[in-house]
C-alpha positions in Angstrom: 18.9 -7.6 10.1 20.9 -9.7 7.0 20.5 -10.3 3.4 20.2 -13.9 2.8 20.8 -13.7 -1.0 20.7 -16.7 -3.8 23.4 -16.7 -7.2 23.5 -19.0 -10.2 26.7 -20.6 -10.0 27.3 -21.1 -13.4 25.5 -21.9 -16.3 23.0 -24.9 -16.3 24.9 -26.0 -13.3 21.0 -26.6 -11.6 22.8 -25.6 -8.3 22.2 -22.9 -6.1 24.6 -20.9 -3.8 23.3 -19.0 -1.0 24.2 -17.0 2.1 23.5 -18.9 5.1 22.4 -16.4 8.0 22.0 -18.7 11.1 23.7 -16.9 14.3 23.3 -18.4 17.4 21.1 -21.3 16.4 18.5 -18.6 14.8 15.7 -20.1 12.3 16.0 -18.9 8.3 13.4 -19.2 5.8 14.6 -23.1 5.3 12.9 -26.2 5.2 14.2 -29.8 6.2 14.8 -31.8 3.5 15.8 -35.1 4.4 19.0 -34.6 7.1 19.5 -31.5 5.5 18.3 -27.7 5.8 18.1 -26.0 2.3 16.5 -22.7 1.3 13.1 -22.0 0.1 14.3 -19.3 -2.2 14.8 -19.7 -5.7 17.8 -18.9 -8.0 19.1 -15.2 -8.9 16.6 -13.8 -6.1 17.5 -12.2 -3.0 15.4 -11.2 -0.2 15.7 -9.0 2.7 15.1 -10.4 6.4 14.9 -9.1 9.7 14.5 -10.7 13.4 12.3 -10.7 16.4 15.4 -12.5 18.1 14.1 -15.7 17.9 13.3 -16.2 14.0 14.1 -14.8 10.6 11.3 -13.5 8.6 11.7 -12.7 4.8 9.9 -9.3 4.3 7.8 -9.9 1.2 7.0 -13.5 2.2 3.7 -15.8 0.6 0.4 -15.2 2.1 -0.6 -18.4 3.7 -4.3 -17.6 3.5 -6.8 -15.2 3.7 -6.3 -14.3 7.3 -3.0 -12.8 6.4 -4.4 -10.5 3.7 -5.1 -7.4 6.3 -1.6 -7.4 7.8 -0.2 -7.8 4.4 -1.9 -4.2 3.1 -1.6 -2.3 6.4 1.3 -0.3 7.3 1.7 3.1 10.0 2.4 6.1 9.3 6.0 7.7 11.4 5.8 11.3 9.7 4.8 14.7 10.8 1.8 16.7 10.4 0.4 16.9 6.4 3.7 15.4 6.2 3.4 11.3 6.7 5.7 8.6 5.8 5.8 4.9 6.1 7.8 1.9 5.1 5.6 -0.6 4.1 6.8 -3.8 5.8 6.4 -6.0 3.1 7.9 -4.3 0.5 7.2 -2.8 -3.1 9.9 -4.8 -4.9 8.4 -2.6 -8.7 7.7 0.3 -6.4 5.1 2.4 -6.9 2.7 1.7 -9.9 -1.2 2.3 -10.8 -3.2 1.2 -8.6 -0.9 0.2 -5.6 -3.2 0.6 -2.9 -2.5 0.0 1.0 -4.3 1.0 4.4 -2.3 3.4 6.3 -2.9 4.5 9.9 -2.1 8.5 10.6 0.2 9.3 13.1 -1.9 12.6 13.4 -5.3 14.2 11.6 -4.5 16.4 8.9 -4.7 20.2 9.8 -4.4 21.2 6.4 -5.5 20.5 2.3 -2.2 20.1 1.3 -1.3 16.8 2.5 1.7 14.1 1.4 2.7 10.8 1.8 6.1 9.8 1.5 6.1 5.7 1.3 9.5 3.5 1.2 11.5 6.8 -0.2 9.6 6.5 -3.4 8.8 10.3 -3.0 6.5 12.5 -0.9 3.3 12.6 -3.3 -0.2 14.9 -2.7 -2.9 12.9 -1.1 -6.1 13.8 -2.8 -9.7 13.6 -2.5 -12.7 12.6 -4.8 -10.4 13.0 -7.4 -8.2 16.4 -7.6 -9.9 17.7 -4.5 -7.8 18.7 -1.2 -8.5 17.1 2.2 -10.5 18.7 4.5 -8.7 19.3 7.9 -9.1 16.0 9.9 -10.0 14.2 6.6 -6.8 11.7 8.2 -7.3 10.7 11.6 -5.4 8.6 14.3 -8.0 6.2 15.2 -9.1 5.4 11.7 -7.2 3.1 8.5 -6.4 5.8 5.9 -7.5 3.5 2.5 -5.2 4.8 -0.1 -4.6 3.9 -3.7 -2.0 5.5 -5.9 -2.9 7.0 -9.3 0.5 7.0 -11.5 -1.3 9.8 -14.4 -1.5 12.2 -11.3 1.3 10.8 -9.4 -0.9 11.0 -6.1 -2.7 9.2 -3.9 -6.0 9.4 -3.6 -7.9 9.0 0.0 -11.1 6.6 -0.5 -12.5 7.4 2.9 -11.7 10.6 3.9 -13.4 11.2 7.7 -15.0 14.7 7.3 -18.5 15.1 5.6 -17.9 15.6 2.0 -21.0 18.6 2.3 -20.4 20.8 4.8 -23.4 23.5 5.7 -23.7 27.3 7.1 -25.8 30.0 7.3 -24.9 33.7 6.9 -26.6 36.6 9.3 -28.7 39.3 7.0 -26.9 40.2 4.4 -28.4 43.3 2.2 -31.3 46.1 3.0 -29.1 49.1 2.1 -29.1 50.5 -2.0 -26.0 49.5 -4.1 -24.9 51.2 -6.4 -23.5 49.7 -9.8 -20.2 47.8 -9.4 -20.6 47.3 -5.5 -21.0 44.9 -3.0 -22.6 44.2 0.3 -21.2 40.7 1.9 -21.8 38.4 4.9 -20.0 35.1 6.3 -20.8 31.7 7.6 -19.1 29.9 9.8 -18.4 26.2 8.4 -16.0 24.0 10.5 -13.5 21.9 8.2 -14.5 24.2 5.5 -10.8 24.9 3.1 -9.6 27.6 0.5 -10.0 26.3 -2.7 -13.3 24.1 -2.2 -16.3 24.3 -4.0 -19.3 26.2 -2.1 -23.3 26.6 -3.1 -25.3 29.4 -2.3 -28.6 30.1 -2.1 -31.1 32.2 0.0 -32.5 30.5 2.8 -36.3 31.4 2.0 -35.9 29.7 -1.7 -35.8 33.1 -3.4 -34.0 34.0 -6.7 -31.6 37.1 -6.4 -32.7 39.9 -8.5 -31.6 40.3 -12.3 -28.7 42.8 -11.3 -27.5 41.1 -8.6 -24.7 38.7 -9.1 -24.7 36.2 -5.8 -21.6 34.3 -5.3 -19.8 32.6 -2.3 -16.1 31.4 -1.6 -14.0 30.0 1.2 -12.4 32.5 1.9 -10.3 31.5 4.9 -10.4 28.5 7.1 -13.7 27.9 8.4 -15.1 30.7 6.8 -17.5 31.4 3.9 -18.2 34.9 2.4 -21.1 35.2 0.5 -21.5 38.3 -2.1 -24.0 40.5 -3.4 -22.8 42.5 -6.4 -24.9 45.0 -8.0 -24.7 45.4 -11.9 -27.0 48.7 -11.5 -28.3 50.3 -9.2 -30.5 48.1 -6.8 -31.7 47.9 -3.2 -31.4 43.6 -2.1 -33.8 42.6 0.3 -32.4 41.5 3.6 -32.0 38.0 4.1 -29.9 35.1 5.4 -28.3 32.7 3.1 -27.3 29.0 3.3 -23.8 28.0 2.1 -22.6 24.3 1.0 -19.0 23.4 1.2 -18.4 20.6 -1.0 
């Protein structure tokens, strides 16, 4: 790898200086001019290169059409688990700013909500979903382009196409039949794969029925996977058994 790098010589002196970086007969980013090779690059600039051992390549170089354009987003992810980083080959030269986006491919699929992306050093920041949301487990995966764009108010990034359904269903077994008294509870779960603490859930009883005026019905994620839906009795009251269907959002 080398730094081919352009000064200003002096003052209105209309010539440039430059590094020349040509081992062994290897191509720079030059064009012939005449019987002479001269740099592309303008004055005061410098650019970073590296090789394939046959040519130079200036990272950050001119898209030469719209062929280019998908190679010129894309980057890989060579992090860990919830944990990815990248180094985006063609450079952020202003770093990070609103509304940088790329397309990333995970190493791996997320196992967790709390996921980060740490891109050219600029800082491991939260990926988030439709908006302030956590992912889902496998939200990321492998064998699909991550499209990401970074949101400088939240200083995140916020997954456009996250690979989990965003509503995620489950029903409970029978939950009530036995009298409550005031203040208690009886409860129930669903099973809801991808399901993650801290995400939204819907409740209601899977024959379209209202719960009784002193029942308070309510539902969280309470662990991975799992749903636990409540029935809390503000006097004393006897629920009807029934199942219930649970929405994870």
């Amino acid at each position: 790898m080398a730094i081919g790098n352009v000064a200003d010589p002096g003052i209105n002196s209309n010539t440039n200086t430059f590094l020349k970086v040509n081992p062994n007969g290897v191509l720079m980013d030059t064009v012939t001019s005449g019987n002479s090779v001269v740099p592309t690059m303008p004055r005061r600039t410098a650019y970073l290169y590296c090789s394939d051992g046959a040519h130079y390549f200036r990272l950050g170089y001119q898209q030469n059409g719209p062929s280019e354009i998908g190679p010129w987003i894309k980057t890989y992810d060579t992090g860990t688990v919830n944990a990815m980083t990248s180094t985006f080959r063609n450079g952020m030269d202003f770093g990070l700013v609103d509304g940088t986006m790329i397309y990333l491919l995970p190493r791996f699929a997320n196992t967790s909500n709390i996921v980060t992306l740490n891109l050219n050093g600029l800082g491991a920041f939260k990926v988030l979903k439709y908006g302030n949301q956590g992912l889902a487990p496998g939200d990321l995966s492998p064998n699909a382009y991550a499209q990401l764009i970074y949101n400088v108010n939240g200083t995140k990034w916020e997954l456009l196409n996250p690979q989990t359904l965003r509503a995620l269903p489950g029903t409970t077994a029978s939950i009530g039949g036995s009298a409550l008294t005031a203040g208690t509870c009886a409860k129930g779960t669903a099973s809801v794969a991808n399901a993650s603490i801290g995400h939204p859930v819907s409740v209601s009883a899977s024959d379209g029925s209202l719960p009784s005026p002193f029942i308070i019905l309510s539902a969280a994620v309470t662990s991975a996977n799992t749903v636990t839906v409540q029935l809390c009795a503000l006097a004393g009251v006897t629920p009807l058994a029934k199942t219930y269907n649970v929405v994870v959002h």
